[in-house]
N, C-alpha and C positions, 0 to 999 in steps of 0.2 A: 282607222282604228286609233284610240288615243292612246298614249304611252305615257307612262311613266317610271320616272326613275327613282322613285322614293324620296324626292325632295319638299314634293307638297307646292311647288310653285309653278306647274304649268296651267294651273286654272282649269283643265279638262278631269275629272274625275278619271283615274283607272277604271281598267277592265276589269269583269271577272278573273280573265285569266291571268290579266297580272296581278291582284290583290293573291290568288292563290299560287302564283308562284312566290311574291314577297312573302307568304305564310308561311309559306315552306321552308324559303331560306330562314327566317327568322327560327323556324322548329328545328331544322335539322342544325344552325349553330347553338341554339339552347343547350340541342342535346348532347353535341359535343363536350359543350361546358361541361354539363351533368357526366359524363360519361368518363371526362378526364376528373374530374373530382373525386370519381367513385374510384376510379380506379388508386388515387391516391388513399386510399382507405381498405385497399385489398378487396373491395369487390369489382364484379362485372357491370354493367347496365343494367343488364336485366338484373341480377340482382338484386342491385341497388333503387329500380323502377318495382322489383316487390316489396320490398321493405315499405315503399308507399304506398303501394297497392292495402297493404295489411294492419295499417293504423286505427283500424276498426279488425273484430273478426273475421275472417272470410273462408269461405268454405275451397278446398282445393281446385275444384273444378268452376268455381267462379274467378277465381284467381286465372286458370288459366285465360279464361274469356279476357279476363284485363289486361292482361301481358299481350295478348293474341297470339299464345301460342297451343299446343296440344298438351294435355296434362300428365304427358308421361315425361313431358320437358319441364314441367314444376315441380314433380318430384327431386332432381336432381337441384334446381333452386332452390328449394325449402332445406333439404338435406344442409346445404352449405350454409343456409343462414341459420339454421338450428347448432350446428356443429361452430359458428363463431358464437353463439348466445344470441343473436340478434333478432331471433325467432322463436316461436314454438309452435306446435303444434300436437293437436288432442282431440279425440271422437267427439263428436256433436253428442250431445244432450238427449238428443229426441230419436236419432240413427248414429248407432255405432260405426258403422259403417264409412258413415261422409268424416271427413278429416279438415279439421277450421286452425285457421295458420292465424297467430296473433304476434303482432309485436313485440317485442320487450322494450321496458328502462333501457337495455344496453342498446336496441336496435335503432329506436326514437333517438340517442346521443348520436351514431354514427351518422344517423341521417339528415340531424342540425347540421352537423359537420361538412357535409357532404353541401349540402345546401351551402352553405358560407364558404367554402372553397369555391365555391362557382363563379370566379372573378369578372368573368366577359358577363356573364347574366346580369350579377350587383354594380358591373360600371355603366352597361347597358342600361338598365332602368333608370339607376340614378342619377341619368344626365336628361330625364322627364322633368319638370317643372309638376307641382302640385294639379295642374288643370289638365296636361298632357296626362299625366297617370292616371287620372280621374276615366275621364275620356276614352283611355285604351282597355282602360277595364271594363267599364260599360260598354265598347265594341265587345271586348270578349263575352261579357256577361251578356249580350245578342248574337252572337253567331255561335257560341260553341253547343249551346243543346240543339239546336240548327244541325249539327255535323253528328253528335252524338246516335249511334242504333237505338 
């Protein structure tokens, strides 16, 4: 089985299973990033991962599907981001009933913030060469609707 170690110079392509273990570690230190960022701005993760969830309108129970959680756990999310300004939330148009979570001016600011706080992600990238960024986004831009339900 061939191995590697992330340095790109053994000449044998990785596995499967090691490319999705390097996936992995590379998502779960993103998310740390993300997650210490957020927290510098007084929110949670989750939180903070609906605020981007909601950049468009989105209806409650689609929300939950993107968070992946149950939607009686986005209520108390939405509450909180409503209650800093960073949200809102109002009956659909067509069903009073469904409840569609939209962003605010103030939510969109906390979340640049949050973004630019994320010091390990912007030194991470930034240490790509214009051809490597290229390159890894075009990987992304092939595997991730691949992963996508």
């Amino acid at each position: 089985m061939a191995s590697n170690t992330g340095t790109g110079t053994t000449g044998t392509a990785p596995s499967t299973t090691d490319l999705m273990e390097q996936i992995a570690a590379v998502g779960a230190a993103y998310f740390q990033d993300f997650a210490v960022a957020a927290a510098r701005h007084g929110l949670s993760s989750s939180q903070a991962k609906a605020l981007k969830a909601v950049l468009e309108p989105v209806p409650m129970r689609a929300l939950a599907g993107r968070l992946g959680c149950d939607a009686s756990n986005v209520t108390g999310i939405v509450d909180r981001l409503e209650a800093l300004g960073y949200a809102h939330r109002e009956a659909a148009a067509a069903d009073r009933r469904v409840k569609i979570v939209t962003i605010t001016d103030q939510g969109r600011d906390v979340l640049d913030r949050i973004r630019a706080d994320m010091t390990r992600a912007h030194a991470a990238f930034d240490s790509l060469d214009p051809d490597q960024r290229a390159a890894l986004s075009g990987l992304c831009d092939q595997v991730l609707p691949l992963l996508r339900p």
